[in-house]
C-alpha positions in Angstrom: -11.4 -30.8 20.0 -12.0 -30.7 23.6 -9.0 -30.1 26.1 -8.0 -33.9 28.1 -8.2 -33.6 31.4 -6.0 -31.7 33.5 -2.5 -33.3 33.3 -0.4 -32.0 36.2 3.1 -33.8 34.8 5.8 -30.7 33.1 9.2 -31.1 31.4 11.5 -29.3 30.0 10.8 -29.3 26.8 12.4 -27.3 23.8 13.0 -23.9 23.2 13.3 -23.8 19.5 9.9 -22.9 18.2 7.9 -20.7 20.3 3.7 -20.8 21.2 2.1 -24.3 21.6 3.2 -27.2 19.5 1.5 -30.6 19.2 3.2 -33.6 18.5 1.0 -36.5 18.9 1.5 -37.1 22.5 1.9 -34.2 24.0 2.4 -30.0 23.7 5.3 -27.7 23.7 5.1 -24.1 25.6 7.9 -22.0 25.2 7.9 -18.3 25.7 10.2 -15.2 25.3 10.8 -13.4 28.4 14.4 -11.7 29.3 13.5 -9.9 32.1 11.4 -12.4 33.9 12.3 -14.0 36.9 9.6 -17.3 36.3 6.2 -17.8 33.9 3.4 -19.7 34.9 1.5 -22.0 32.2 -2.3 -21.8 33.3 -4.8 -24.6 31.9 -8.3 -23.8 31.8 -11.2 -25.9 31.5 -13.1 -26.4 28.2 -15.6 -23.2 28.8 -12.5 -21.4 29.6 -14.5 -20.0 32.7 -12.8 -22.0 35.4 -8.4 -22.4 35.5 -7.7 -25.8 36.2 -4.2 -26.0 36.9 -0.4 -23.9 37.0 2.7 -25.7 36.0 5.7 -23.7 36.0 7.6 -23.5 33.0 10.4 -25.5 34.3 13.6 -25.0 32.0 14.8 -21.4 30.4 17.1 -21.5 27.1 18.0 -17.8 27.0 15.6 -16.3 27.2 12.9 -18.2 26.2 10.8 -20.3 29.0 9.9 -23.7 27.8 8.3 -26.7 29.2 6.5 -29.9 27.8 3.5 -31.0 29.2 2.6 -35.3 27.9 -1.0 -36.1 27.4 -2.1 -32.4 26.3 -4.2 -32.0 22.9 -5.0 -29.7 21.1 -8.1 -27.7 22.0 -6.7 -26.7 25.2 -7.3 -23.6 26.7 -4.5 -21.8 28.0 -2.5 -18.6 29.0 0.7 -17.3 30.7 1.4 -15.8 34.2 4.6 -13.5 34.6 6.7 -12.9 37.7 9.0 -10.7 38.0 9.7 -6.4 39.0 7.0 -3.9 39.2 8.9 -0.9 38.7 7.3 1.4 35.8 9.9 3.5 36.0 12.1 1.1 35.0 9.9 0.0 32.5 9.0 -3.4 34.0 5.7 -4.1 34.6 5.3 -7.7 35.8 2.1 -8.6 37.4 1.4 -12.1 38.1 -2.5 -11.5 38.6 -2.5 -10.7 34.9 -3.6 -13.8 32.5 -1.4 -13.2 29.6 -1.7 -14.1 26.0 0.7 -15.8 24.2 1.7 -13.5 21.1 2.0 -16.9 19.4 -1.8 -17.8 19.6 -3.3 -19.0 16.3 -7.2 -19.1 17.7 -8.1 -17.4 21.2 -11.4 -18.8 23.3 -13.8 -15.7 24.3 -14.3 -11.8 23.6 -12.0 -9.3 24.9 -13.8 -7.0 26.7 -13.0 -3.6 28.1 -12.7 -3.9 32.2 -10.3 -1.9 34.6 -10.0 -5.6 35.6 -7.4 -6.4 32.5 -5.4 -2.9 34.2 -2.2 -4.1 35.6 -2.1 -1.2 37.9 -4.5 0.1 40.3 -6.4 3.0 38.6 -7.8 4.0 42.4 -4.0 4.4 44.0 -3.0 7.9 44.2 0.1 7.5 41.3 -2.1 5.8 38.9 0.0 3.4 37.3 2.3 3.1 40.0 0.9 0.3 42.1 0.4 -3.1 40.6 -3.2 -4.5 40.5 -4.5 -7.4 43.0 -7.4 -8.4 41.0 -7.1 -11.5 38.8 -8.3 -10.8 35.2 -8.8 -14.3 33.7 -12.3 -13.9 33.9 -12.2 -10.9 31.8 -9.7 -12.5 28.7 -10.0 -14.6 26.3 -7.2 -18.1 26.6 -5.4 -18.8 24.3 -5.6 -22.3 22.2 -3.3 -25.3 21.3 -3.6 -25.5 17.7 -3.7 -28.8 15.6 -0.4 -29.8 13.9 -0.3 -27.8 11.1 -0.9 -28.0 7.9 1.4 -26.2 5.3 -0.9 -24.6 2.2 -1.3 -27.5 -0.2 -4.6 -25.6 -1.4 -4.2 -23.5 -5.1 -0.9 -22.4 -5.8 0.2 -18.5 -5.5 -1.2 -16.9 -8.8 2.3 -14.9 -8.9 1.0 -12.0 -10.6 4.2 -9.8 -12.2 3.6 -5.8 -10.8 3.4 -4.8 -14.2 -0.1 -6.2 -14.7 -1.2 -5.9 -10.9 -4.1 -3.9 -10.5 -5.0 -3.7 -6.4 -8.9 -3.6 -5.0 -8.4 -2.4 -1.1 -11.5 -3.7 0.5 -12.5 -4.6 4.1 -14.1 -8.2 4.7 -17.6 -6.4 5.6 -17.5 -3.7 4.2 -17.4 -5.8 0.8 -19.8 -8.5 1.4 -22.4 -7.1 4.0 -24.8 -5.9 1.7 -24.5 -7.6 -1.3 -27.8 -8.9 -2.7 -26.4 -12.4 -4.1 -23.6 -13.4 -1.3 -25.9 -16.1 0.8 -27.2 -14.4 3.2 -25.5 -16.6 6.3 -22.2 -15.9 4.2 -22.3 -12.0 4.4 -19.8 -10.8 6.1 -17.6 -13.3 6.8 -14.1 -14.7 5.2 -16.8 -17.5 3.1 -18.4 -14.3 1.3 -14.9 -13.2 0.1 -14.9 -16.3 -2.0 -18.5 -16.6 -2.9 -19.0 -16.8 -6.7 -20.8 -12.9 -6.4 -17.5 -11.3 -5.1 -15.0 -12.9 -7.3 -17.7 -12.8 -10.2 -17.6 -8.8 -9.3 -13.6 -8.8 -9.0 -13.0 -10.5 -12.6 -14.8 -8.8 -14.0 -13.6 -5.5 -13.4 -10.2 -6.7 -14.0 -8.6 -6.7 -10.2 -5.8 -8.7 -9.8 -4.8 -8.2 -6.4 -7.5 -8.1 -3.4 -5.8 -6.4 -0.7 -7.8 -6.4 2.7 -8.0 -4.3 5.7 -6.2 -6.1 9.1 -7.4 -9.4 9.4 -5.3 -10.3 13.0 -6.9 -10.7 15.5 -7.5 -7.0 17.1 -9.4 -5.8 19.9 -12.5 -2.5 20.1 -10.7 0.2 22.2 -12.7 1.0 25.2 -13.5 4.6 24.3 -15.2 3.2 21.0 -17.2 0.4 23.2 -18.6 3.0 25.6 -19.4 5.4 23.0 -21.8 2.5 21.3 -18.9 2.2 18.3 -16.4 -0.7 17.4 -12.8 -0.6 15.7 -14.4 -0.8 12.3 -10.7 -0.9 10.5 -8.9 -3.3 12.5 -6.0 -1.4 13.4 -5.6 -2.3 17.3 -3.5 -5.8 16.4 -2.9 -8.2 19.4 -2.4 -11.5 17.9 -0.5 -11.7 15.2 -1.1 -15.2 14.5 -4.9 -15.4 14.9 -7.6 -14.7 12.3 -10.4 -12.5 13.3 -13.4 -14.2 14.5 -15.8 -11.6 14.3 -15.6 -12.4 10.8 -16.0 -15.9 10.6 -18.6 -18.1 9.0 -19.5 -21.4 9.5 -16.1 -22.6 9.0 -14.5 -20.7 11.5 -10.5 -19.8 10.4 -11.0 -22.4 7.5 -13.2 -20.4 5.8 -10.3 -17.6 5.3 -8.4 -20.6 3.8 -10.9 -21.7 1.7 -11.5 -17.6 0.4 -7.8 -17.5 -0.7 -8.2 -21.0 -2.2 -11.0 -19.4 -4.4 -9.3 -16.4 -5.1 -6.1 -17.7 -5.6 -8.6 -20.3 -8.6 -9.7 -17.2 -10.3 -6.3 -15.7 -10.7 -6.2 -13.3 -8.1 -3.5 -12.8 -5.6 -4.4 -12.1 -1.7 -2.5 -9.1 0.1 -3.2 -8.5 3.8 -2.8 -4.9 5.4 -0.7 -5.6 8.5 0.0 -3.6 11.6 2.9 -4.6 13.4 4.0 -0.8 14.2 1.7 -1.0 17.6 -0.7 -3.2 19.6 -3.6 -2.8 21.4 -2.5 -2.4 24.8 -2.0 1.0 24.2 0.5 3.7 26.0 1.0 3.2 30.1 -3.1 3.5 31.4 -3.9 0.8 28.6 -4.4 -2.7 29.5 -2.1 -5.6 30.2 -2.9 -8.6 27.7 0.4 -10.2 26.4 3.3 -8.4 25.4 3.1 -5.4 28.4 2.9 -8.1 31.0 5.7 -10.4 29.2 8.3 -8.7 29.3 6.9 -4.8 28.6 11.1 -3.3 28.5 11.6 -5.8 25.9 8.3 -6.0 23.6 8.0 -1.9 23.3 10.2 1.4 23.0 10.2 2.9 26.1 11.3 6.3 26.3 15.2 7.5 26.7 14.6 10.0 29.6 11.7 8.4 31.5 11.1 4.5 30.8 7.5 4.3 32.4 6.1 6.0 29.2 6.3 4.5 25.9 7.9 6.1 22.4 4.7 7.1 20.3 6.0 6.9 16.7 2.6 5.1 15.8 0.4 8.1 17.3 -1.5 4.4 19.0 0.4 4.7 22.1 3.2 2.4 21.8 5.5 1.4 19.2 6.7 -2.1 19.4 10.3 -3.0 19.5 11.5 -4.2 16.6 14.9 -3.6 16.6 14.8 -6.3 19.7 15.6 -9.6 18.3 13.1 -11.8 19.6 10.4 -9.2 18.4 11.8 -8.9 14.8 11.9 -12.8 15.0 7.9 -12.9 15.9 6.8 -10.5 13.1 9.2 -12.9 10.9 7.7 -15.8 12.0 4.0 -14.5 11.6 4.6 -13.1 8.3 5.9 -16.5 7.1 2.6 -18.1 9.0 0.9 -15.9 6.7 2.5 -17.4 3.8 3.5 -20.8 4.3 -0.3 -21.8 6.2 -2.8 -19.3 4.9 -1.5 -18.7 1.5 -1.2 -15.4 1.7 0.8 -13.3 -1.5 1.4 -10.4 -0.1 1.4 -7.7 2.8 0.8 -3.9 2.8 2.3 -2.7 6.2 0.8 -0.1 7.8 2.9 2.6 9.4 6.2 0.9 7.7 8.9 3.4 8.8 8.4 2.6 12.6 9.3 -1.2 11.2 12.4 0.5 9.9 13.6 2.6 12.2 16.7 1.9 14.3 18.3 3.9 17.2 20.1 6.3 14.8 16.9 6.7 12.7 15.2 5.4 9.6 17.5 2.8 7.8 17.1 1.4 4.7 19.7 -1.4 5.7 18.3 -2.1 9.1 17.2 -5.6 10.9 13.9 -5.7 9.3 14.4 -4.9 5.7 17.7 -7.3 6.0 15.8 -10.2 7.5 13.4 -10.4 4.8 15.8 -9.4 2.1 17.4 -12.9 3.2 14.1 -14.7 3.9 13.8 -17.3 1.3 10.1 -17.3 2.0 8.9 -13.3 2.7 11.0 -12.3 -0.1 9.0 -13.9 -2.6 6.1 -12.0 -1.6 4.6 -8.6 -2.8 5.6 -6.3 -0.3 3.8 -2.7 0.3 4.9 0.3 2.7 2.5 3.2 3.9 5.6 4.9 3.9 5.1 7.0 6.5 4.5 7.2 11.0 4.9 10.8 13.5 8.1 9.8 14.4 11.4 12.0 13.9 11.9 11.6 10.0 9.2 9.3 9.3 7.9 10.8 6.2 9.9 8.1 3.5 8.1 8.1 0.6 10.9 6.6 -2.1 13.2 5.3 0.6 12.0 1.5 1.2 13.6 -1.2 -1.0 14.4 -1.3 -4.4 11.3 -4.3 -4.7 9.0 -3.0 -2.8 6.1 -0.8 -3.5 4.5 2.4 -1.6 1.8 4.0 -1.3 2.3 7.3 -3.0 0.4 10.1 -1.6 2.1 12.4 -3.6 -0.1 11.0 -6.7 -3.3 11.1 -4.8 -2.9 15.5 -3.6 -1.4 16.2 -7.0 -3.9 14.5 -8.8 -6.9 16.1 -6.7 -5.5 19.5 -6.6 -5.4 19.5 -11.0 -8.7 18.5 -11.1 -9.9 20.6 -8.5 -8.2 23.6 -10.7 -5.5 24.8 -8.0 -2.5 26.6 -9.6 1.0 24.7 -10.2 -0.6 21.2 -10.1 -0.1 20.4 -14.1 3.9 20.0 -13.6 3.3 17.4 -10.5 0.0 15.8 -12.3 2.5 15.2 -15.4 5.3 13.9 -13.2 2.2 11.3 -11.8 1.9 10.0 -15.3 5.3 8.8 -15.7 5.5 7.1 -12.4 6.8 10.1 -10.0 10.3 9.5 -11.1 11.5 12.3 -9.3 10.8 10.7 -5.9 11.3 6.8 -6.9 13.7 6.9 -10.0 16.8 5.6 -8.1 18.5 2.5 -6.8 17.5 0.3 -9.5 13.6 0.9 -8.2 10.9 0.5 -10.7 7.7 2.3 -12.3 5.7 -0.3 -9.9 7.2 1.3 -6.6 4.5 3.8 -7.3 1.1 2.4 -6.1 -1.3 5.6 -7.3 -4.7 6.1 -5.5 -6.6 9.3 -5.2 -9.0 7.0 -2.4 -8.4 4.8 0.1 -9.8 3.5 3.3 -8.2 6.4 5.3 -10.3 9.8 4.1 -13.0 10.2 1.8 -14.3 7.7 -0.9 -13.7 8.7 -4.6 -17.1 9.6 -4.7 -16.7 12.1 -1.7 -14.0 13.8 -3.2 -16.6 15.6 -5.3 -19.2 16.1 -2.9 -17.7 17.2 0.0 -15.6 20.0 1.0 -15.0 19.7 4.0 -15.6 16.2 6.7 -18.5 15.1 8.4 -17.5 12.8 10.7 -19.8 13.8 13.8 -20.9 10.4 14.0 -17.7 9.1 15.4 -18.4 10.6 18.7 -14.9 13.5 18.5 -16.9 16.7 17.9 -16.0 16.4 13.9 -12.6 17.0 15.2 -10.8 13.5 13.9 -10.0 13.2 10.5 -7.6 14.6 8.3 -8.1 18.5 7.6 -6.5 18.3 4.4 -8.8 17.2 1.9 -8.2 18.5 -1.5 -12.0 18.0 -2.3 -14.0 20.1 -3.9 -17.5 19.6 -3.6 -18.8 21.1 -7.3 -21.1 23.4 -6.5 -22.9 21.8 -3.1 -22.3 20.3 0.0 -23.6 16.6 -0.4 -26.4 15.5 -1.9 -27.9 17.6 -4.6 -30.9 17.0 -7.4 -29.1 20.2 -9.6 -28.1 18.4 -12.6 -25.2 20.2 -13.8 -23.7 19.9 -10.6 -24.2 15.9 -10.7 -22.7 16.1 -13.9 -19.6 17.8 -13.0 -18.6 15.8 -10.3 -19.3 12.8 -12.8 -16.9 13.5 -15.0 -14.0 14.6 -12.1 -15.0 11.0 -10.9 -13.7 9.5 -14.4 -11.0 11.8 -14.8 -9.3 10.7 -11.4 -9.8 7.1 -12.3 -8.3 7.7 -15.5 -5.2 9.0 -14.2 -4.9 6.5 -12.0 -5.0 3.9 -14.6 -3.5 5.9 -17.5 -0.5 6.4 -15.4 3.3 4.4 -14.9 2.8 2.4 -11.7 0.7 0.1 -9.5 -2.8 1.2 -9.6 -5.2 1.1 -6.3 -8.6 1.4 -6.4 -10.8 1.6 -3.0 -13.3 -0.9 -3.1 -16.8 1.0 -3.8 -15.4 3.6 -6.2 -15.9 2.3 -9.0 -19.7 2.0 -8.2 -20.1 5.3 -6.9 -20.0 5.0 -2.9 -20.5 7.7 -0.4 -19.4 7.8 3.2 -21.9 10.7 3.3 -18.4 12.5 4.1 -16.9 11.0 6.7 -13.3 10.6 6.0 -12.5 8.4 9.3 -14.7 5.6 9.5 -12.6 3.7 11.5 -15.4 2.9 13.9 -18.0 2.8 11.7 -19.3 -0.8 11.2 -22.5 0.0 9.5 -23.7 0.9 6.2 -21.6 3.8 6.3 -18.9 1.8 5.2 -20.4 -0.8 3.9 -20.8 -0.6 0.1 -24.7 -0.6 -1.3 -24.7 -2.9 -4.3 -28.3 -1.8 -4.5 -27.4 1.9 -5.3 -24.5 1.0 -7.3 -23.6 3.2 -10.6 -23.5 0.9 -13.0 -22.3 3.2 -15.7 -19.3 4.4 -13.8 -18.9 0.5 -13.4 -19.0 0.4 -17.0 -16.4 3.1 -17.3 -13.9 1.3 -14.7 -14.3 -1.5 -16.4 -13.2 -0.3 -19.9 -10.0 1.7 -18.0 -8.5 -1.5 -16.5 -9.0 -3.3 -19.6 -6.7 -0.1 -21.8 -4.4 -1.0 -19.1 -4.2 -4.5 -19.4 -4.4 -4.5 -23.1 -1.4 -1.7 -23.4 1.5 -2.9 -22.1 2.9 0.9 -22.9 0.9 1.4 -20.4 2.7 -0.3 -17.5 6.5 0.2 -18.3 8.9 -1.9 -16.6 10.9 0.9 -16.5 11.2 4.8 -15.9 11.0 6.6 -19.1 12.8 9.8 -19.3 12.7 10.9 -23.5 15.3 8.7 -24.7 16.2 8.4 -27.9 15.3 5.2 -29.2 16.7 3.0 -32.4 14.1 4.6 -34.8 15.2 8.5 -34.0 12.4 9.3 -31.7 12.4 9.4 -28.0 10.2 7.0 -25.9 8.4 9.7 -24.3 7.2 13.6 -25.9 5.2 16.2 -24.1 3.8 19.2 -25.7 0.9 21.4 -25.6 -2.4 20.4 -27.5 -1.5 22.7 -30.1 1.3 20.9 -30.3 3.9 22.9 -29.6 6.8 23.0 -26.6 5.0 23.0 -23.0 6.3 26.4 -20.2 6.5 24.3 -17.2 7.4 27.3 -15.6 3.5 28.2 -15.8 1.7 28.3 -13.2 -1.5 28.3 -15.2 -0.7 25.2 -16.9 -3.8 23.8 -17.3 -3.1 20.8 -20.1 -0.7 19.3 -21.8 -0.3 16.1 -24.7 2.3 13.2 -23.6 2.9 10.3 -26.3 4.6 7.3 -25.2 6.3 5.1 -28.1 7.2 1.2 -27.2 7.7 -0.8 -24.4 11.0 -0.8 -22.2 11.0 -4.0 -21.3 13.2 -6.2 -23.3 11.4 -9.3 -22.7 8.6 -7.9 -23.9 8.3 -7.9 -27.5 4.8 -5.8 -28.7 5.6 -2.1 -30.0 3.0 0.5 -29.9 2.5 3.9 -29.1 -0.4 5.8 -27.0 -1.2 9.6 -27.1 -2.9 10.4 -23.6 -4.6 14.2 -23.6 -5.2 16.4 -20.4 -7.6 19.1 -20.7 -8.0 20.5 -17.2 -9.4 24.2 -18.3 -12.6 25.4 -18.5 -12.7 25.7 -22.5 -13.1 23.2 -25.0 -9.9 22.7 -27.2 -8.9 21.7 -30.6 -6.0 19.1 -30.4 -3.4 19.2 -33.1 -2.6 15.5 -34.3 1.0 14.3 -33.7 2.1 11.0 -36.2 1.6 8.2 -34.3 4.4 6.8 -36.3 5.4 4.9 -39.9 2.4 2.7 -41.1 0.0 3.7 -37.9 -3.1 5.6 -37.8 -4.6 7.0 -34.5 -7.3 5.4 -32.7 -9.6 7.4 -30.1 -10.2 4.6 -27.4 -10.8 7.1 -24.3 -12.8 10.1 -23.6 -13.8 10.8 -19.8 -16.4 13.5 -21.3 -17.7 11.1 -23.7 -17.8 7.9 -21.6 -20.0 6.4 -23.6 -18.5 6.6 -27.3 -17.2 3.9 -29.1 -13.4 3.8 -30.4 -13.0 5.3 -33.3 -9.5 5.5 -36.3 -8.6 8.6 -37.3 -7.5 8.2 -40.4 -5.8 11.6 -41.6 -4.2 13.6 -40.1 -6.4 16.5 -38.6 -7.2 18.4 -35.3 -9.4 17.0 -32.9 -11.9 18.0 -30.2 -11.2 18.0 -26.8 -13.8 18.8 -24.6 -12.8 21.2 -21.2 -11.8 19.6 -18.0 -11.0 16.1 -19.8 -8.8 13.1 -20.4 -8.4 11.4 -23.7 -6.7 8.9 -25.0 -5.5 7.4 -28.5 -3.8 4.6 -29.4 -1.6 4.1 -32.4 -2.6 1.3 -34.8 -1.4 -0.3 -38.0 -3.2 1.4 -40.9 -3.8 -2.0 -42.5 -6.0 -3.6 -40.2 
């Protein structure tokens, strides 16, 4: 719908719901701003090339500006102006000439581009920053738009998937859909292609519960990236927190991300969204003024103790927002329920999450945020994920976030590299993986599914890459192969990249299974990158965050269909097993029947040296299910071979009336399961994982 025209008529209005509100006859603007001294509301006409009007917003609550202007619609084009100090070292940085966003926008009109115009200093004055801008950057921003009333998500209900049998794909909306051969080709690449029948056909049937996708706010390409040919591939430049992406949209615009959910949500899969409220776009003090700087910048970001023209880096992006300020907290609130309550989102993985927790006295477990949604009748319903981790003073916090909340455990993914790579001392951590690194999360009440294992994700090389690479390759991305993470734990088997020497393409074959099948044959929430499981290659760059091309995209045309095959077959043990995915930390208990839930011992089956630093396998049988409500018994036997030798595997009882089953061998892919039925010594081949499972003898 078209803007009306120009209405030049303001009242006060409300303050109680901030952005643009329709009611039927006319729109609500209200604004947070506590160190302005007055806002402008700027109307723009329908092209949003030519600014039609300024009403002051005529009535302050607070502060929060607000006025009412009768007779606007939705479909109007609009944006803020800001008066008040220019004093960077006082951390204000008002400048009137600045068309602002409002950080409430659900849908922006036009590209943001990267123009010294958008600067709300002059770059050409002799202090840099110090002297405010005279030039007007409307032209050079998008406007914001008045939304339609909305509409709360009465589309498929939440699948409310339990973490025990949640099973995450982390995928980017491209990246998936680009170049598959089925997705419609007007459809790839957009929100429609994430819930074309090819996609969710693919996601079945591997047995993904949980699609989990890169930032979908609205997020701008940094100007370094733009004049260097590149784009911000990943999406982590946020700068509304409201809006969905358009550069993904298909021909339904932002109601094509609804009706992707919808379908997702009808095939029983659950919808988390990566989310970056850490940071925005507008960067450290030479970055651009869009919305928040020129708002109210003292109040929107941390601003250094000692010097308040410079921003707190916690984030590494340049600024860290503010979220110990109310009104801040109150906006990342309100989007995340906007998430929820409208787009029918399930879930959030939050990028960065101990800036989000941090308070003046450090990282706080109790603090504003976690409170707030620990109270939020809404956001506490949802599956909430922390990369627990940021730069700042004491931001490493893997195992500190809430008791229901999961994180990312990058402890799993190093441990779990180094073993299969062969380093010394990795057995005792790679053992500690399988039971759900109790040693970092066993505490507080927390559960097995705090752990979410991944030896890949978007950030570093693919799974595949971890065999093929030894060190990056990232010289596309324009920084000299100098960006990136250094510390790989790859191991390229015998060649750097692509290789015709068989042996070699068999080694890194099986490493490829054996890290999936820890992943999936351990306590926790497993991850899986999207791509792995058919084999894709980033030709080793490990930071294609600008990389919008088939780099990143996956090849469905190249896919390997047996390692497919093999992915498929893990996620299904899993599922199938609920020893598998304990509800809670076993620790060799002794259970009614005399025997303890959990044994380890060597594969000749006697008592494991832990203290060995050559510890290269070990056994680790897991009797019942700890959950009480819950009622199937069972028992699995999962084997570790990570030497160089083949082995012979002395047979444990599964227990009274069972026989063993093999069900799993990574250096047999391909076999069928099979009952053992005596007891005897088995094979297991070198650098290996198998599994048995115990069954009744009768059937």
């Amino acid at each position: 719908m078209q803007a009306s025209a120009p209405i030049m008529s303001i009242v006060a209005g409300d303050h109680s719901t901030l952005g643009a509100a329709y009611d039927g006859q006319g729109v609500n603007f209200a604004v947070f701003s506590e160190n302005a001294t007055k806002i402008e509301l700027c109307l723009f006409s329908h092209d949003g090339q030519r600014e039609t009007v300024r009403l002051e917003l005529p009535d302050r609550t607070g502060a929060v500006w607000h006025g009412y202007v009768p007779g606007l619609k939705p479909g109007a084009l609009y944006g803020y102006r800001a008066y008040g100090p220019y004093e960077p070292d006082r951390g204000h940085r008002f400048n009137p000439m600045k068309l602002l966003a409002d950080p409430y926008s659900r849908a922006f009109h036009g590209d943001w581009t990267s123009a010294k115009e958008t600067l709300g200093y002059d770059p050409d004055a002799p202090e840099h920053d110090a002297k405010p801008s005279q030039i007007d950057s409307a032209p050079f921003v998008p406007k914001s738009i008045v939304p339609e009333i909305e509409v709360p998500w009465d589309k498929t209900p939440a699948p409310r998937r339990s973490w025990s049998e949640t099973v995450i794909y982390e995928a980017h909306v491209r990246g998936l859909t680009q170049l598959h051969p089925d997705v419609p080709e007007e459809l790839r690449g957009t929100y429609e292609a994430l819930g074309s029948e090819p996609i969710i056909a693919h996601l079945k049937d591997l047995g993904v519960t949980a699609l989990e996708l890169l930032p979908v706010h609205a997020f701008l390409d940094d100007g370094f990236l733009v004049e260097r040919g590149l784009t911000n591939y990943w999406g982590y430049n946020s700068l509304g927190f409201f809006a969905v992406e358009p550069r993904y949209f298909g021909p339904n615009g932002a109601e094509g991300f609804r009706q992707a959910v919808d379908r997702l949500h009808a095939a029983g899969i659950e919808v988390i969204l990566d989310v970056v409220y850490n940071h925005t776009a507008e960067g450290d003090h030479r970055g651009p003024t869009l919305s928040f700087r020129g708002l109210d910048n003292a109040a929107y970001y941390n601003l250094q103790a000692s010097h308040a023209r410079y921003y707190v880096n916690d984030t590494g992006c340049g600024n860290t927002v503010a979220i110990r300020h109310p009104f801040v907290l109150r906006m990342v609130l309100d989007s995340l329920r906007y998430w929820v309550t409208v787009m029918g989102i399930d879930g959030f993985r939050f990028d960065l999450a101990t800036t989000l927790g941090r308070e003046a006295h450090g990282f706080d477990l109790h603090g504003g945020f976690f409170d707030a949604i620990r109270q939020d009748p809404v956001l506490r319903q949802c599956k909430l994920i922390a990369e627990p981790w940021d730069i700042g003073p004491g931001g490493y916090q893997l195992g500190g976030f809430p008791a229901d909340w999961g994180e990312w455990n990058d402890k799993f993914r190093d441990s779990t590299r180094k073993f299969w790579r062969g380093d010394a001392h990795a057995a005792q951590e790679l053992a500690g993986n399988f039971l759900g690194t109790a040693s970092v999360f066993d505490h507080s009440g927390r559960k097995p599914f705090s752990s979410i294992n991944f030896v890949a994700a978007h950030d570093g090389f693919t799974l595949a890459d971890v065999t093929r690479y030894r060190e990056r390759h990232n010289e596309a991305n324009g920084e000299s192969n100098a960006d990136g993470h250094g510390h790989n734990l790859s191991d390229n088997c015998g060649a750097e990249g692509d290789t015709k020497n068989e042996a070699i393409l068999a080694r890194r074959a099986l490493r490829v299974r054996n890290l999936l099948a820890t992943v999936f044959l351990s306590q926790g929430t497993p991850m899986l990158l999207a791509g792995d499981e058919l084999g894709r290659t980033q030709r080793g760059n490990n930071n294609t965050y600008c990389q919008d091309n088939e780099t990143s995209w996956i090849n469905w045309a190249q896919a390997d269909t047996d390692l497919l095959d093999f992915a498929r077959r893990l996620i299904a043990l899993r599922r199938d097993n609920a020893v598998l995915r304990q509800d809670r930390y076993l620790h060799g208990q002794v259970r009614a029947d005399g025997l303890p839930d959990v044994t380890w011992s060597s594969l000749e089956g006697g008592a494991l040296n832990w203290r060995d630093s050559s510890l290269d396998g070990f056994c680790l049988q897991i009797r019942g299910v700890a959950e009480k409500t819950i009622s199937e018994d069972g028992t699995v036997l999962i084997v570790v071979n990570g030497g160089d030798d083949d082995k012979r595997l002395v047979l444990s009882e599964p227990g009274p009336d069972l026989c063993w089953e093999r069900v799993l061998d990574t250096a047999a892919p391909d076999d069928p399961a099979h009952r053992i039925t005596s007891r005897k010594s088995q094979p297991i081949s070198a650098h290996s994982v198998v599994m048995f499972v115990g069954k009744r003898a009768d059937i």
